[in-house]
C-alpha positions as MATLAB code, in Angstrom:
seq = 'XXXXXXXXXXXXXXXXXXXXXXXXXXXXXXXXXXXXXXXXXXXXXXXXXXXXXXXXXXXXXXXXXXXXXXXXXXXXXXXXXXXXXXXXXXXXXXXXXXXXXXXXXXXXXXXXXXXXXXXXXXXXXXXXXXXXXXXXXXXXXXXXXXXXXXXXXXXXXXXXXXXXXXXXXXXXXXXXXXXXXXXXXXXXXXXXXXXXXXXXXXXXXXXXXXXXXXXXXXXXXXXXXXXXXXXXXXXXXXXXXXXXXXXXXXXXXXXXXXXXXXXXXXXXXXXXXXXXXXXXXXXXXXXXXXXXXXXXXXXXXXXXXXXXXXXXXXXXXXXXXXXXXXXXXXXXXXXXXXXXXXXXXXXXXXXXXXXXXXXXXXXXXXXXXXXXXXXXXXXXXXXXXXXXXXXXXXXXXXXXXXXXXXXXXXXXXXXXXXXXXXXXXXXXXXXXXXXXXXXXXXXXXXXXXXXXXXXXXXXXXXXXXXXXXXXXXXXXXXXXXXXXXXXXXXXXXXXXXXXXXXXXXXXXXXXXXXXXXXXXXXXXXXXXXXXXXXXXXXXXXXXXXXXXXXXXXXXXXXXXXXXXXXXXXXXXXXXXXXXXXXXXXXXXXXXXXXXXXX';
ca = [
     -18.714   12.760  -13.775;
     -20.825   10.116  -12.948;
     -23.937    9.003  -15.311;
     -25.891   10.861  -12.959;
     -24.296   13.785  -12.280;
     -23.800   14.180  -16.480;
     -27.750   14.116  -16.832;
     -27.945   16.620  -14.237;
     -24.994   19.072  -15.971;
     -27.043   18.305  -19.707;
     -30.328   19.477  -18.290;
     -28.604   22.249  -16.588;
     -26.864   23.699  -19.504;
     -30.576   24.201  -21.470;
     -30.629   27.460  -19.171;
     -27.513   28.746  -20.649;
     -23.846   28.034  -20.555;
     -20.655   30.049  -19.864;
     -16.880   29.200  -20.782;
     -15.465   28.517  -17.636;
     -11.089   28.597  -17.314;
      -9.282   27.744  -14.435;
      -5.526   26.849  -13.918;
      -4.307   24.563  -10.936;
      -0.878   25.161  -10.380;
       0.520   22.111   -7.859;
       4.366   22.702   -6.784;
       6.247   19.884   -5.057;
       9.331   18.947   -4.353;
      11.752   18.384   -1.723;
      11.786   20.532    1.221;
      14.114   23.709    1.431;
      14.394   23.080   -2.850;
      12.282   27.155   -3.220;
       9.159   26.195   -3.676;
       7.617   28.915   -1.625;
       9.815   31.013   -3.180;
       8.727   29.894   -6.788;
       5.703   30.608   -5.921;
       6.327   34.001   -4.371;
       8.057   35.430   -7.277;
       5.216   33.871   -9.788;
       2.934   36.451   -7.833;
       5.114   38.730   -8.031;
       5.842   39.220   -4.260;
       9.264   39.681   -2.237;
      10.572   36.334   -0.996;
      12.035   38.194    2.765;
       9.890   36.921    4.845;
       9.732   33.158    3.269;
       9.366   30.409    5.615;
       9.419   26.504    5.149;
       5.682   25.424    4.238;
       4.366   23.696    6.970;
       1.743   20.815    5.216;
       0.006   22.188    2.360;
      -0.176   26.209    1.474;
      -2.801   26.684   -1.052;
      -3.014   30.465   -2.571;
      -6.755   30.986   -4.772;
      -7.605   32.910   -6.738;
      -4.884   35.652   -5.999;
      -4.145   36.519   -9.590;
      -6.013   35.847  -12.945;
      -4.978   35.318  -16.585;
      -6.376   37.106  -20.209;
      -6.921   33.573  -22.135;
      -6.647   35.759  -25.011;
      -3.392   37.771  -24.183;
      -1.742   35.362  -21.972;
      -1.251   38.270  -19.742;
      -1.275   37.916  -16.172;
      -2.609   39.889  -13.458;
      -2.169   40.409   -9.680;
      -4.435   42.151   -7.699;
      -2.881   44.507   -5.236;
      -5.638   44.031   -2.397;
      -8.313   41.576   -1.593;
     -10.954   43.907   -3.463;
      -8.888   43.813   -6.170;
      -8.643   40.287   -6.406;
     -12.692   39.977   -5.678;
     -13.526   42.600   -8.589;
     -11.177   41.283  -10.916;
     -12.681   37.392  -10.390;
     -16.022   38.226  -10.329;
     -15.718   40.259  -13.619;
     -16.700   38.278  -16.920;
     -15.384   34.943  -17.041;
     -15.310   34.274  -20.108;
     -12.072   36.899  -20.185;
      -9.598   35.642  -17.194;
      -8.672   32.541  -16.525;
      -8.423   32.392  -12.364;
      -5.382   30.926  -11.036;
      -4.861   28.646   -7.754;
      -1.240   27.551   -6.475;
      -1.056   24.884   -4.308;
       2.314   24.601   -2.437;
       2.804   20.970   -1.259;
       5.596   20.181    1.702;
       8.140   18.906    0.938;
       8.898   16.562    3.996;
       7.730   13.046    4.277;
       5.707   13.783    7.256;
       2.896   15.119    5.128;
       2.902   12.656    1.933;
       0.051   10.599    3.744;
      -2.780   13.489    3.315;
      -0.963   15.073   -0.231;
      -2.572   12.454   -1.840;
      -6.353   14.057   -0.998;
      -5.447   16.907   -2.409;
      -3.542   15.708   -6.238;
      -5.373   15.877   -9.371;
      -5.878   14.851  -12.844;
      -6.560   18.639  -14.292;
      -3.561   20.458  -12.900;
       0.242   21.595  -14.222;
       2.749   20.289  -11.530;
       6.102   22.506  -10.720;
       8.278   19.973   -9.781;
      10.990   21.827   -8.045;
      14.687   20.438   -7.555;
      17.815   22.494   -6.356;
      19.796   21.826   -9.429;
      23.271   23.066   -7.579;
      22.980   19.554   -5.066;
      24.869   16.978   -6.384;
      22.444   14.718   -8.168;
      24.974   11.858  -10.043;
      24.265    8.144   -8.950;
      21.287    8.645   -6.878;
      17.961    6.956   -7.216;
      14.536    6.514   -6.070;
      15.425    3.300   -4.205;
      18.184    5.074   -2.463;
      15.541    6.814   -0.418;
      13.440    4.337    0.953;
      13.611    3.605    4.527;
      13.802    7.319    6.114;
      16.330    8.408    2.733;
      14.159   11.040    1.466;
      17.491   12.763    0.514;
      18.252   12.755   -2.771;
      17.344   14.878   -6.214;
      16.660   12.300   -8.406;
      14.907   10.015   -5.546;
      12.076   12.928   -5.036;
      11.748   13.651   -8.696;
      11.133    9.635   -9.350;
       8.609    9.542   -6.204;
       6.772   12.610   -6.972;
       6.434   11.501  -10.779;
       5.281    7.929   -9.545;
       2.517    9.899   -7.836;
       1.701   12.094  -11.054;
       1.757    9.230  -12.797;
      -1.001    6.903  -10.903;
      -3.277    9.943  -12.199;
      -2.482    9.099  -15.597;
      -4.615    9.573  -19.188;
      -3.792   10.064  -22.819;
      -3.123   13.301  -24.470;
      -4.970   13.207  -27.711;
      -3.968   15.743  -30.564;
      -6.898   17.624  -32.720;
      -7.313   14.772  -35.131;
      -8.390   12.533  -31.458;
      -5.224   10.477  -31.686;
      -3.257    9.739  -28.533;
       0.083   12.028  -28.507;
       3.235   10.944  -27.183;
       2.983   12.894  -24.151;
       0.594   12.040  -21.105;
      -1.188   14.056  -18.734;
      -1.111   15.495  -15.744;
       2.110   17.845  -17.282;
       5.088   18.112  -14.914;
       7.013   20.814  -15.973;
      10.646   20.978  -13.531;
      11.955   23.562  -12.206;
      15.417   23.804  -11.421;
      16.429   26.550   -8.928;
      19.832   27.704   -7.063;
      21.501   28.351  -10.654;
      22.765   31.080   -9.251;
      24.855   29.211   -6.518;
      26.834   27.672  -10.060;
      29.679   28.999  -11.015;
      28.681   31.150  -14.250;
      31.208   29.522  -16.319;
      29.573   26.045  -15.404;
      26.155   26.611  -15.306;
      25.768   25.438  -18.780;
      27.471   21.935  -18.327;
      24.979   21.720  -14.914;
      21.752   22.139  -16.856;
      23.399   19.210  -19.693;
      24.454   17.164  -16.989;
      20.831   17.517  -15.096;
      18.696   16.650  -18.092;
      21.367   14.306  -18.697;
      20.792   12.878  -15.564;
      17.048   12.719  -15.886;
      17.308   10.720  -19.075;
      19.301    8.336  -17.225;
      16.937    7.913  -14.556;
      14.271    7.245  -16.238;
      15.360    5.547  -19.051;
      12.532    4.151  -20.681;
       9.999    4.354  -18.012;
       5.880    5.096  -19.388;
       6.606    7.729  -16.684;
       8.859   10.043  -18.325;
       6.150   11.339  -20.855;
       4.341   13.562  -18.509;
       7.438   15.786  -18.577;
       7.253   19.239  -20.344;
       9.818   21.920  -20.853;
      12.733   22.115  -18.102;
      13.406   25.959  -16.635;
      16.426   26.670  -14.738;
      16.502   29.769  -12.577;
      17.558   31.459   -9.321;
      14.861   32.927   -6.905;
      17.394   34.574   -5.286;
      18.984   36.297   -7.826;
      16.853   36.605  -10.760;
      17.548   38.462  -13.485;
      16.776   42.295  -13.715;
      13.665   42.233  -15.890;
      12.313   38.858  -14.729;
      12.059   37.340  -18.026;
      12.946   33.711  -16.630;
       9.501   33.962  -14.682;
       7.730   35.387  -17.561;
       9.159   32.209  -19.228;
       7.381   30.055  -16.639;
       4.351   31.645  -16.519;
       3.738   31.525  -20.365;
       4.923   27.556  -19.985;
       1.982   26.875  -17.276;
      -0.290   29.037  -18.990;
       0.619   27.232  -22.494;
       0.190   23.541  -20.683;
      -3.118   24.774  -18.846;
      -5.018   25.710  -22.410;
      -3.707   21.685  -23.249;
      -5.708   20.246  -20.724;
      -9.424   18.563  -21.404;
     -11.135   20.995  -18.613;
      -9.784   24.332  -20.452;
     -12.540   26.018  -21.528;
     -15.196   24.282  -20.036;
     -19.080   25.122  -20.864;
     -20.860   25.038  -17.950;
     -24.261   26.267  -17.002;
     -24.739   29.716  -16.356;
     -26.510   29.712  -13.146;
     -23.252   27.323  -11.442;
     -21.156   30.050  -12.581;
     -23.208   32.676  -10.675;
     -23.713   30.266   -7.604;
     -19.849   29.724   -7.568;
     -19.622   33.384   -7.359;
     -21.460   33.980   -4.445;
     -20.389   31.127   -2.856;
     -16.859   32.925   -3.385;
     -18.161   35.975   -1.742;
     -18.682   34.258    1.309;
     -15.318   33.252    1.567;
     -14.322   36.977    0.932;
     -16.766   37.904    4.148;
     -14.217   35.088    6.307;
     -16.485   32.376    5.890;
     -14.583   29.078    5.857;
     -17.317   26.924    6.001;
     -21.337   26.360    5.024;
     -23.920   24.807    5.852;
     -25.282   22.250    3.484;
     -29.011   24.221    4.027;
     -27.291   27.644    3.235;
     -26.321   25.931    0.318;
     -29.467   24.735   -0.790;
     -30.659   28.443    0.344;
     -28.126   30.257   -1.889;
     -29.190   27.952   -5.150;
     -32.898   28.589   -4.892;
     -31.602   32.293   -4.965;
     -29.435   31.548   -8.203;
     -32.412   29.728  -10.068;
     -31.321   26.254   -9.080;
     -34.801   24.495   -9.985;
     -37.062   22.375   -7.634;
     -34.772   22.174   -4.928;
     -37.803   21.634   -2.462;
     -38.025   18.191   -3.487;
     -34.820   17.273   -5.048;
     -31.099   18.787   -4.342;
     -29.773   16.351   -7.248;
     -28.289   19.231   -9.286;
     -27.342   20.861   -6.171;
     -24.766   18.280   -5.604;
     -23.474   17.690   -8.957;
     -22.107   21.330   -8.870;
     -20.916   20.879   -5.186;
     -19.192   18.024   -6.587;
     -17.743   19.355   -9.771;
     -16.513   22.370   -7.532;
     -14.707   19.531   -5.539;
     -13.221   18.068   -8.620;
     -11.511   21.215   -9.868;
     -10.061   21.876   -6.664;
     -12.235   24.853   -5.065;
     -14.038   23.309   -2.151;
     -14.654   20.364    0.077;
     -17.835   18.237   -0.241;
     -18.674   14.918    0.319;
     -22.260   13.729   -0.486;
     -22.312   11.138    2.391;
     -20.819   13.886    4.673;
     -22.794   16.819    3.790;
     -23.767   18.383    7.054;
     -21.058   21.367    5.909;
     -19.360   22.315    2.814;
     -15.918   23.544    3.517;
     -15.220   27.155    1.197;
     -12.035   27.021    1.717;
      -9.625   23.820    1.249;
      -7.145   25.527    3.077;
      -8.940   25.148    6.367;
      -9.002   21.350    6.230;
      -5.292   21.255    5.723;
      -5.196   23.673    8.769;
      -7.260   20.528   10.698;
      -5.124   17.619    9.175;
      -1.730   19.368   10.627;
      -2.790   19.151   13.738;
      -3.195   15.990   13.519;
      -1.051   14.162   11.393;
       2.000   16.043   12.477;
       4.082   16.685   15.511;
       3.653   20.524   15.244;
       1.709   21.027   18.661;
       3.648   17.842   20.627;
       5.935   20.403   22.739;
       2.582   22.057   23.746;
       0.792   18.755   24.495;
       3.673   16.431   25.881;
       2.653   16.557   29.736;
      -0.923   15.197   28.785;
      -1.258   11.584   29.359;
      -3.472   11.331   26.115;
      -0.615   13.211   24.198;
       0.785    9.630   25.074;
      -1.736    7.510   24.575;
      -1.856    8.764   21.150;
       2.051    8.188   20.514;
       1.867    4.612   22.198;
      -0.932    3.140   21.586;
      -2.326    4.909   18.499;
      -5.478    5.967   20.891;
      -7.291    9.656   19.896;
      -9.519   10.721   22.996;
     -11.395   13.126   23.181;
      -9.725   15.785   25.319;
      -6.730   15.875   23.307;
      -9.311   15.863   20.155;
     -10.479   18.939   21.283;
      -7.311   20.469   22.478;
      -6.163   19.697   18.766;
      -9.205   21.573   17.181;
      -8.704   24.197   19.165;
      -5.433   25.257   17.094;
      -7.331   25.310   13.918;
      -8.346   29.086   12.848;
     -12.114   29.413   12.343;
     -13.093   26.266   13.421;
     -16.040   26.247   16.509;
     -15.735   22.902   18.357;
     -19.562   22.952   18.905;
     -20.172   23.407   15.093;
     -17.264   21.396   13.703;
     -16.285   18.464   15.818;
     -18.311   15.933   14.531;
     -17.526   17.028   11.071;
     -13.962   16.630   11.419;
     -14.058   13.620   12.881;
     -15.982   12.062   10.089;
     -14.167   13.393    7.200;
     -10.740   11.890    8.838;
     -12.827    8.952    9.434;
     -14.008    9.368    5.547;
      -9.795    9.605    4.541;
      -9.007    6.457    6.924;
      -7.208    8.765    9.216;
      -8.868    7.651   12.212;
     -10.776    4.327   12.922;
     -12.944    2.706   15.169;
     -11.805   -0.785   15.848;
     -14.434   -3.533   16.075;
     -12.642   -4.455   19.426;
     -13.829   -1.071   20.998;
     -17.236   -0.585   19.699;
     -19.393    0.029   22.172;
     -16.622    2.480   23.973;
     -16.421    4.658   20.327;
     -13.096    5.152   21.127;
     -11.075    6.033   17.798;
      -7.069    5.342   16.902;
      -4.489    6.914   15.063;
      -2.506    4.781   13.297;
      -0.463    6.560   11.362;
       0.525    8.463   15.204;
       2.245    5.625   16.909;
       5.666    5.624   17.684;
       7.046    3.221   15.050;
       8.084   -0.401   16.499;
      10.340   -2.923   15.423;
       8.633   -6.771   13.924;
      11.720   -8.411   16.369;
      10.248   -6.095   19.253;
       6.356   -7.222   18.177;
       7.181  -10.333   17.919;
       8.358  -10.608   21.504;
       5.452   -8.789   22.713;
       2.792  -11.482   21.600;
       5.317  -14.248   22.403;
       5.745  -15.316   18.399;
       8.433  -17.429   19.260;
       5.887  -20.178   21.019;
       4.107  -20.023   17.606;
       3.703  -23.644   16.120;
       3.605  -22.696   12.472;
       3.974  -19.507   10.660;
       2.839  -19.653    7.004;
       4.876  -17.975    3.990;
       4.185  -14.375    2.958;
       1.771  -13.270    0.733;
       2.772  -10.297   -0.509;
       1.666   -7.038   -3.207;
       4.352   -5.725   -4.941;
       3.261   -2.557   -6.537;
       5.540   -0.711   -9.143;
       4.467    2.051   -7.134;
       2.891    2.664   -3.667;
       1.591    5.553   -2.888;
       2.336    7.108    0.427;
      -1.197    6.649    2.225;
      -2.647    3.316    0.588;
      -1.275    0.957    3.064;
      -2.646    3.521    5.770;
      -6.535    2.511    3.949;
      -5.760   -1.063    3.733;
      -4.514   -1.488    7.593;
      -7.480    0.568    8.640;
      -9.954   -1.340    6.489;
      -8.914   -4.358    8.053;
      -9.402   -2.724   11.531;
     -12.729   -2.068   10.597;
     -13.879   -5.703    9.838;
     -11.486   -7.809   12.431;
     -10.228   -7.654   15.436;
      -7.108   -6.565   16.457;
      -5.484   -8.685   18.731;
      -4.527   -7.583   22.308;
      -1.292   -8.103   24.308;
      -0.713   -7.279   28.392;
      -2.885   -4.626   29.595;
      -5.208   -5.449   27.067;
      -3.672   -3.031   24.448;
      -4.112   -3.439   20.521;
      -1.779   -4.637   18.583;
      -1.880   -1.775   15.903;
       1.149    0.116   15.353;
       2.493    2.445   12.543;
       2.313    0.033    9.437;
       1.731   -2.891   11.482;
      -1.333   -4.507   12.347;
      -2.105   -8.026   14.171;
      -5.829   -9.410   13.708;
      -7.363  -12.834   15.596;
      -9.125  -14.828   12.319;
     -10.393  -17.621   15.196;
     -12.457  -17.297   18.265;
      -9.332  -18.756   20.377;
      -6.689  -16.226   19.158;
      -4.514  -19.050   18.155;
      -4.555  -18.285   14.835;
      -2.899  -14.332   14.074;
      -2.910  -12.307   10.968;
      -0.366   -9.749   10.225;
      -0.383   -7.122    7.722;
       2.648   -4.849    7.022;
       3.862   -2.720    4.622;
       6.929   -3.440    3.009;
       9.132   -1.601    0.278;
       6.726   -0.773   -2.088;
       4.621   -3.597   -0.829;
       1.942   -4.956    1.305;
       2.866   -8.206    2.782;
       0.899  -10.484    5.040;
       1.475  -13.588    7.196;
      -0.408  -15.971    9.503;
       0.919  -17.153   12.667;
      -0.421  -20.370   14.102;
      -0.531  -21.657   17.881;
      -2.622  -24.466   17.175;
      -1.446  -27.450   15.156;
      -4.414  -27.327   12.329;
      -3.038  -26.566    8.660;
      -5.179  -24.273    6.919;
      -5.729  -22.164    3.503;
      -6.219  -18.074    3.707;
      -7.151  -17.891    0.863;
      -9.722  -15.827    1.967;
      -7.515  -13.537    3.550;
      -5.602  -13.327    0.465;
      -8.732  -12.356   -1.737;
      -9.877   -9.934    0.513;
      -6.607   -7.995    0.559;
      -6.882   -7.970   -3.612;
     -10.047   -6.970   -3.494;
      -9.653   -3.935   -1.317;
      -6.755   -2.660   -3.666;
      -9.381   -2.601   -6.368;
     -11.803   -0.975   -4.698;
      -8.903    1.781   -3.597;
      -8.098    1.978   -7.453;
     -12.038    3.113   -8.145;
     -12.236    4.921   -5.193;
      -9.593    7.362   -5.359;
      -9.396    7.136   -9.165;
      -5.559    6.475   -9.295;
      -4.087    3.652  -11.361;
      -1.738    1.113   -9.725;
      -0.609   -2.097  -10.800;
       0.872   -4.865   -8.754;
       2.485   -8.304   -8.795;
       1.934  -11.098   -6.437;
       4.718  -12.451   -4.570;
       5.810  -14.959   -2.211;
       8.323  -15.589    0.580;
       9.039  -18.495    2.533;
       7.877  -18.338    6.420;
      11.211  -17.614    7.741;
      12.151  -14.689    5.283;
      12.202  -10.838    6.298;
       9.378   -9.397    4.680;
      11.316   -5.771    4.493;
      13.844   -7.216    2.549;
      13.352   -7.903   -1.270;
      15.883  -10.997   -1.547;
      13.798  -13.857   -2.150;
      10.564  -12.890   -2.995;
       9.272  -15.815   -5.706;
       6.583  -15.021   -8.331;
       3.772  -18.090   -8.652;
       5.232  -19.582  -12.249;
       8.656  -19.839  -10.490;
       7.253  -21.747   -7.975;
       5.383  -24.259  -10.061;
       8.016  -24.479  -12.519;
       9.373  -27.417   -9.989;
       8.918  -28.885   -7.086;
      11.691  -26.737   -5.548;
      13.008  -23.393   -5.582;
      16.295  -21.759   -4.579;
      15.637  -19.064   -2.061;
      17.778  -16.395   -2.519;
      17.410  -15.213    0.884;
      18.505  -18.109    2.739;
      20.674  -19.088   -0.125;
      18.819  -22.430    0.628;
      16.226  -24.181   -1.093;
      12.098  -24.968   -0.255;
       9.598  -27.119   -1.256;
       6.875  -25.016   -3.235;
       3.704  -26.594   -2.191;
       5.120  -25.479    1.382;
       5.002  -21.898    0.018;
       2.151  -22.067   -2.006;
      -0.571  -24.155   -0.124;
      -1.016  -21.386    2.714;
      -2.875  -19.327   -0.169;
      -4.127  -21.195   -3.037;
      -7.313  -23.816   -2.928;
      -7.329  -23.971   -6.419;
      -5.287  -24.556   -9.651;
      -2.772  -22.192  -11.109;
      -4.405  -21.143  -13.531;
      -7.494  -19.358  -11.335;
      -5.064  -17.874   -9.207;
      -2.677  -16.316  -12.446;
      -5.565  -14.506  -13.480;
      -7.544  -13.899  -10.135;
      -8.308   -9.558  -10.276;
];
């Protein structure tokens, strides 16, 4: 919590507090590995009628925990499930899954929905050959292999990271979030083998992660078939005690919060019970005076410390600088972002000329907005549009470039039709270019799927793009091209790389300059990202000379090896370059400023 937001829970609690327990269950993985099936036969339900998750499935509170037994129950009907919740909460623990996608079409909007205070199922389908693969293996469209999707989805976990600290307050060797794996299709083993496939998996996994920081958010390892599971379950019972065991580890277990949120929360639950998917932010306010929430006549600041806290833990949608509704369910949102961010409705929409403009040029008009909106259960395009719009705006989904202001019209990026840089670069005519300066480049140890999406459109909304024939922007998926001068003969381009962000300058005037500027601006914007989205990321910068192919990692130079002498070898080109060539583009000051520039 914020300063704030703490002084508001501290004078809150005077009234009264109650224990509060909640476990977040997240399960990812790679598509068709079971997760929906995991999860299925964790709530005890037949798997029959089990189809691929299509973006993000989330399933609240559909079954509750004894935090003194460690028993778990499941509700037989949505009554059930309301009585048993609403009961005394101080005796169940209430249990959310979240089922995550496992194709790469989704990653960009997963990352709204992680957390710090959760237990991650990281499912793998242990009888797919998993020897001599590795995360780098899948870049570039190769989101195929076991051990590549267990490295990417641990990177994620792990830019979420803090210390677990043991009863005497020392750090443990062990870091949180816990990811406890799950390896299913044991049963498609050979019985006499199974035992050398679980060695050689964990076997594996030691291998592949050697001695990365990573490898300490990993728990216990459970193999199992959902298939075929065993007669009296036990290997589920297994799991269940594991998540409930890692849930009671976690800082937020047990939480005292003031009485009166817990009744509000409650209610607020009820609505959601009544098909309510959405609120008001004056209901709100309406329903707090009516749960003793004090002076809310001339101050809502506790009001939105609990809307805020319920945000946090995972049960609602609020945004104090986008409060005109509070969203009761988080499923519904995911409902909006798949129509969006995906292809699911393009056979529907393919004859509309804005279904193209979308692809093409990244444009989002408003017909096909609304045609979009209209897929999404319980949404009222009179009530919701404008909402929408600004909480994709919020998530850097959709932009308004500076070059279309006054029309309002709003783009897509990550909806274009990918392009090629050879196939850019003949659309703006690069090869007239005078000079092109060397690459400044970001290389993150990890990059998280939708960060370069909030860099490119952060950009968009401060410069403008630059236009080719027809007067269309150059923005494509990844790619963006911004004039820095009023003649357009000086171009900035921003791309994302492997596991970097790269950027360039191409000149058509004669004039040698320093982006510096440019350079700053892109580091500060990371840190920002960091604070903003509380995730921890850490990054090198590199260099390339002007000729080099940014998507390639073969000669990328570090600053020290550049001013180590007055030339380097480039292993690119398997030539050599003078540094101040490479290094002048970027730096107006000594070394050591720019070593320690944050």
């Amino acid at each position: 919590m914020s300063k704030h937001d703490r002084e508001e829970f501290l004078k809150a609690t005077k009234s009264g507090t109650t224990q509060r327990y909640y476990i977040r269950v997240m399960i990812v993985g790679k598509n068709s590995a079971g997760k929906t099936c995991l999860l299925r036969r964790l709530m005890n339900k037949p798997i029959d009628d089990v189809i691929s998750t299509d973006g993000l499935d989330i399933e609240k509170r559909k079954c509750q925990v004894d935090v003194k037994t460690g028993e778990w129950y499941f509700p037989t009907t949505h009554i059930d499930t309301y009585s048993v919740w609403s009961g005394k909460s101080e005796q169940f623990a209430d249990c959310g899954f979240w089922d995550f996608a496992g194709q790469k079409d989704f990653y960009a909007t997963h990352q709204t929905f992680l957390s710090t205070n959760a237990v991650y199922l990281l499912v793998t389908d242990v009888s797919i050959d998993f020897s001599n693969q590795t995360y780098h293996k899948m870049l570039e469209d190769k989101f195929d292999s076991v051990g590549g999707y267990i490295d990417f989805w641990l990177d994620n976990v792990h830019c979420y990271r803090t210390d677990v600290h043991n009863a005497s307050n020392q750090c443990s060797v062990d870091l949180n979030p816990p990811v406890v794996i799950v390896g299913t299709g044991i049963d498609k083993i050979p019985l006499d083998k199974r035992k050398d496939r679980q060695q050689n998996f964990q076997n594996h996994l030691r291998k592949i992660l050697s001695v990365q920081e990573k490898r300490r958010h990993l728990r216990k390892t459970h193999f199992l078939s959902n298939t075929c599971p065993s007669d009296n379950r036990e290997e589920f019972k297994q799991l269940r005690k594991e998540i409930f065991d890692t849930a009671k580890a976690l800082k937020n277990w047990g939480d005292n919060l003031p009485s009166r949120w817990i009744v509000l929360e409650k209610v607020i639950h009820s609505k959601i019970s009544g098909a309510n998917y959405t609120m008001s932010y004056a209901e709100a306010i309406e329903l707090a005076t009516k749960c003793s929430f004090p002076d809310l006549e001339n101050t809502t600041s506790e009001l939105d410390s609990f809307l805020k806290y319920e945000h946090d833990i995972g049960n609602i949608i609020f945004f104090e600088d986008v409060k005109e509704f509070i969203v009761l369910d988080p499923q519904w949102l995911v409902d909006v972002f798949k129509c969006f961010v995906t292809n699911k409705y393009a056979n529907d929409l393919i004859m509309m000329t804005e279904w193209s403009d979308l692809e093409n040029k990244g444009k989002l008009l408003d017909k096909l907005v609304e045609k979009l909106l209209e897929k999404v259960p319980h949404l009222s395009l009179m009530k919701h549009k404008q909402f929408v719009l600004q909480i994709m705006e919020k998530f850097d989904i959709i932009v308004k470039p500076r070059n279309d202001q006054e029309s309002k019209i709003l783009y897509m990026p990550c909806m274009i039709k990918p392009a090629t840089l050879r196939d850019i670069f003949m659309e703006i005519g690069a090869k007239n270019c005078k000079r092109k300066t060397s690459w400044f480049m970001l290389e993150f140890d990890f990059l998280p799927p939708s960060y370069f999406n909030h860099v490119l459109v952060s950009f968009v909304k401060e410069k403008k793009l630059s236009t080719k024939k027809n007067n269309q922007l150059c923005i494509y998926r990844n790619i963006g091209l911004f004039d820095i001068n009023e003649t357009g003969t000086e171009v900035l381009m921003i791309c994302l790389s492997q596991n970097a962000i790269a950027m360039q300058v191409l000149q058509w005037n004669s004039e040698r300059r320093c982006y510096s500027d440019l350079k700053n601006k892109l580091i500060d914007l990371v840190r920002l990202m960091k604070l903003r989205y509380r995730i921890d990321i850490t990054y090198t910068k590199q260099f390339k000379c002007y000729d080099g192919n940014c998507f390639n990692n073969d000669g990328r130079v570090d600053s020290s090896t550049l001013l180590a002498g007055s030339e380097y070898r480039c292993k690119e080109h398997k030539n050599t370059h003078h540094s101040k060539d490479i290094l002048e583009s970027w730096l107006t000051v000594c070394l050591p400023y720019f070593l320690y520039y944050k």
